[in-house]
C-alpha positions as CSV (number, residue, x, y, z in Angstrom):
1,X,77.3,34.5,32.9
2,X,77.9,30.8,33.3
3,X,74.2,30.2,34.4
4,X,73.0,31.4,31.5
5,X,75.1,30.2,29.4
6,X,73.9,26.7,30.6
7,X,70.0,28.0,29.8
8,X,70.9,29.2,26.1
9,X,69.2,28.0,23.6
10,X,71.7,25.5,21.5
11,X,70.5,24.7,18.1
12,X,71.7,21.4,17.9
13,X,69.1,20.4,20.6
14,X,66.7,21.9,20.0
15,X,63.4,20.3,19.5
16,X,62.2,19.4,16.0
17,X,58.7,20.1,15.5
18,X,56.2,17.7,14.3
19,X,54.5,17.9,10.7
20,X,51.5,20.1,10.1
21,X,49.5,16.7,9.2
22,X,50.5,14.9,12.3
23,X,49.4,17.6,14.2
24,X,46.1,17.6,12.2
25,X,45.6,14.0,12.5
26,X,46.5,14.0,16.2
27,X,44.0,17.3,16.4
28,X,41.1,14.6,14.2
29,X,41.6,11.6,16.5
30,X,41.1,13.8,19.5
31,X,37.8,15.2,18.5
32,X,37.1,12.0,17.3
33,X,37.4,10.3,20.9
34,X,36.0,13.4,22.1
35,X,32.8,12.7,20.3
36,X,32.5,9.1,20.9
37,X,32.9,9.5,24.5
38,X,30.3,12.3,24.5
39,X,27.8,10.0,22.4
40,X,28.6,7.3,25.3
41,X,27.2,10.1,28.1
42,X,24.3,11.1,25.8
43,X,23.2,7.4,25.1
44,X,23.4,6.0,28.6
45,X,21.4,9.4,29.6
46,X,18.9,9.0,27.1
47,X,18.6,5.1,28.0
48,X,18.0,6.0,31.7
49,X,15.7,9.0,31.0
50,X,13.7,7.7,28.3
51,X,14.4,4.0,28.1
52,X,14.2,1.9,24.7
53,X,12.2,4.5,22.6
54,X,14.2,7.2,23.8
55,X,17.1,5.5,22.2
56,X,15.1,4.0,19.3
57,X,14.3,7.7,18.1
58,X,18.3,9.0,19.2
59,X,19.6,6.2,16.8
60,X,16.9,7.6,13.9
61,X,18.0,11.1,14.6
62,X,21.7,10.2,14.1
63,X,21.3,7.9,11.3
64,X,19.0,11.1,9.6
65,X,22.0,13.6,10.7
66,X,25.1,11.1,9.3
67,X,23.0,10.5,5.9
68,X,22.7,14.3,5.5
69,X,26.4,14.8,6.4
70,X,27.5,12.2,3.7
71,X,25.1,13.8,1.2
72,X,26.4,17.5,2.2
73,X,30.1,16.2,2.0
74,X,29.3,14.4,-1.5
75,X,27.7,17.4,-3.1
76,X,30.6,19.5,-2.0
77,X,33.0,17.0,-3.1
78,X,31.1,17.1,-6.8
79,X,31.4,20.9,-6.5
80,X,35.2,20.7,-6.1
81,X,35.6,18.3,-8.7
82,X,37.2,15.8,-6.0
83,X,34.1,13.0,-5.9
84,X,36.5,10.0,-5.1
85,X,38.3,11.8,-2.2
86,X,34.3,12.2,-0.2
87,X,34.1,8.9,2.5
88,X,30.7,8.7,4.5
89,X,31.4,10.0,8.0
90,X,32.1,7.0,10.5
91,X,30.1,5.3,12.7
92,X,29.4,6.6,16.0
93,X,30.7,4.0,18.8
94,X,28.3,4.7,21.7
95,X,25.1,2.9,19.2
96,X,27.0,0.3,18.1
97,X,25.3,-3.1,18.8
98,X,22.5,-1.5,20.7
């Protein structure tokens, strides 16, 4: 009985879990690295593969894909009633000065 008393679970120590948003925003900046890093491959692919019209036309596809995310997040934002909380989605890293 004494090893397990050692192993019981004691309130007092016991750890406090962290907030619902922290875990969200944790969860977003994740993704968000995630994605960036990803874009990183896919650009330095699409640079070796198809050179500087390859990335000339990835840059115009997402430009044409972020303006039609802002416009879809605006228009539900209007829907909801909630216009001033909609931001435009952020700017990729792995384009950035190209």
């Amino acid at each position: 009985m004494g090893a397990r008393a050692l192993h019981a679970p004691d309130a007092r120590h016991a750890a406090i879990p962290p907030a619902p948003s922290l875990l969200h925003l944790c969860g977003v900046q994740a993704i968000a690295a995630g994605v960036d890093h990803d874009l990183q491959l896919i650009t330095e692919r699409v640079q070796r593969l198809t050179g500087t019209q390859g990335i000339a036309r990835l840059g115009a596809a997402l430009t044409a894909a972020r303006a039609a995310a802002a416009a879809e997040q605006r228009e539900a934002a209007s829907a909801s009633g909630s216009e001033g909380e909609a931001s435009s989605p952020p700017e990729a890293g792995g384009l950035r000065g190209r």
